[in-house]
C-alpha positions, -999 to 999 in steps of 0.1 A, spaced: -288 -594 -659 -257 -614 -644 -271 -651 -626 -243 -657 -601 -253 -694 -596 -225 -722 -601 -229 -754 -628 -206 -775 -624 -194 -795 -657 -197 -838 -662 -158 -832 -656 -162 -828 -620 -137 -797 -620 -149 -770 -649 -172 -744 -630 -193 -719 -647 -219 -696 -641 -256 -705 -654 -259 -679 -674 -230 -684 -686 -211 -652 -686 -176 -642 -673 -165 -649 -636 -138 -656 -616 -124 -683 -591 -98 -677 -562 -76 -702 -546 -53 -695 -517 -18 -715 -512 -19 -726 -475 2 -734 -449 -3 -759 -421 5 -747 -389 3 -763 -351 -33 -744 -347 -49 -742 -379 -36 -727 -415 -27 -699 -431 -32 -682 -468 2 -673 -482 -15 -657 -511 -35 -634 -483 -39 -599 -487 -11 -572 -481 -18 -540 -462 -28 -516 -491 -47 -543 -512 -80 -529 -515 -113 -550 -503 -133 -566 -532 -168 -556 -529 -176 -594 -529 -153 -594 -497 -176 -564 -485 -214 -577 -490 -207 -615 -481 -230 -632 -458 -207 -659 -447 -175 -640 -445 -174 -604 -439 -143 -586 -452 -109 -607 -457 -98 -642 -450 -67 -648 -441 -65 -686 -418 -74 -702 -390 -42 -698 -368 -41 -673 -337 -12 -655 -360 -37 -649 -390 -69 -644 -370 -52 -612 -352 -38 -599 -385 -71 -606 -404 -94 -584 -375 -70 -556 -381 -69 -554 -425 -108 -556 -417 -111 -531 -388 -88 -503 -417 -107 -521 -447 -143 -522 -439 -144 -486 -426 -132 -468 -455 
Protein backbone atom coordinates (compact mmCIF):
# COMPACT_ATOMS: atom_id res chain seq x y z
CA UNK A 1 0.00 0.00 0.00
CA UNK A 2 1.03 3.58 -1.26
CA UNK A 3 1.74 6.13 2.10
CA UNK A 4 1.09 9.56 0.52
CA UNK A 5 2.82 11.48 3.34
CA UNK A 6 5.76 13.97 2.42
CA UNK A 7 9.65 13.77 4.05
CA UNK A 8 11.33 16.36 3.30
CA UNK A 9 15.28 15.69 2.90
CA UNK A 10 18.31 17.62 5.30
CA UNK A 11 18.54 19.58 1.91
CA UNK A 12 15.58 21.62 2.50
CA UNK A 13 14.39 21.06 -1.25
CA UNK A 14 14.38 16.99 -2.07
CA UNK A 15 10.72 15.78 -1.26
CA UNK A 16 9.80 12.26 -1.10
CA UNK A 17 7.11 10.13 -0.01
CA UNK A 18 7.59 7.96 3.32
CA UNK A 19 7.25 5.03 1.90
CA UNK A 20 9.27 5.90 -0.37
CA UNK A 21 7.80 4.98 -3.75
CA UNK A 22 7.16 6.96 -6.96
CA UNK A 23 5.31 10.44 -7.00
CA UNK A 24 5.02 13.47 -8.54
CA UNK A 25 5.39 17.33 -7.92
CA UNK A 26 3.65 20.17 -9.98
CA UNK A 27 4.70 23.78 -10.26
CA UNK A 28 2.84 26.36 -12.15
CA UNK A 29 4.75 29.54 -13.92
CA UNK A 30 2.80 32.59 -12.70
CA UNK A 31 1.96 35.83 -13.70
CA UNK A 32 1.35 38.86 -11.49
CA UNK A 33 -1.41 40.72 -12.34
CA UNK A 34 -3.18 44.13 -10.74
CA UNK A 35 -5.67 41.68 -8.75
CA UNK A 36 -3.98 38.62 -8.02
CA UNK A 37 -1.98 35.89 -10.36
CA UNK A 38 -2.35 33.73 -12.82
CA UNK A 39 -0.97 30.01 -13.93
CA UNK A 40 0.43 30.21 -17.41
CA UNK A 41 0.99 26.48 -17.22
CA UNK A 42 -3.00 26.14 -16.44
CA UNK A 43 -5.06 23.74 -18.05
CA UNK A 44 -6.45 23.94 -21.68
CA UNK A 45 -10.04 23.18 -22.51
CA UNK A 46 -9.71 19.37 -23.42
CA UNK A 47 -7.07 18.58 -20.60
CA UNK A 48 -8.66 15.97 -18.77
CA UNK A 49 -9.12 16.38 -14.69
CA UNK A 50 -6.57 14.39 -12.53
CA UNK A 51 -8.43 12.34 -10.12
CA UNK A 52 -6.22 14.14 -7.41
CA UNK A 53 -7.86 17.36 -8.85
CA UNK A 54 -11.20 15.44 -8.42
CA UNK A 55 -11.11 14.02 -4.60
CA UNK A 56 -9.16 17.03 -2.99
CA UNK A 57 -10.42 18.46 0.10
CA UNK A 58 -8.83 21.81 -0.19
CA UNK A 59 -9.26 22.44 -3.89
CA UNK A 60 -11.99 20.89 -5.76
CA UNK A 61 -11.34 20.46 -9.54
CA UNK A 62 -8.71 22.93 -11.29
CA UNK A 63 -6.64 25.84 -10.23
CA UNK A 64 -6.03 28.29 -12.32
CA UNK A 65 -5.17 32.01 -10.18
CA UNK A 66 -6.44 34.46 -8.18
CA UNK A 67 -7.40 37.19 -10.72
CA UNK A 68 -11.14 38.02 -11.73
CA UNK A 69 -9.82 36.77 -15.38
CA UNK A 70 -8.77 33.23 -14.06
CA UNK A 71 -11.43 32.79 -11.40
CA UNK A 72 -14.31 33.06 -14.24
CA UNK A 73 -12.41 30.72 -16.56
CA UNK A 74 -11.48 28.25 -13.75
CA UNK A 75 -15.57 27.93 -12.52
CA UNK A 76 -16.24 27.07 -16.19
CA UNK A 77 -13.21 24.01 -17.02
CA UNK A 78 -14.77 22.86 -13.44
CA UNK A 79 -18.53 23.30 -14.18
CA UNK A 80 -17.62 20.83 -17.95
CA UNK A 81 -14.86 18.86 -15.87
CA UNK A 82 -16.33 17.77 -12.74
CA UNK A 83 -19.57 16.55 -14.34
CA UNK A 84 -18.33 14.16 -16.71
Amino acid sequence: MHIAKCLKWPDEWTATTIDGKRSAQFEHTLLITPDGVEALTGKLDTSPIQFWEKESTVHKGIWLGTSAAAKEREADLNKQLLEM
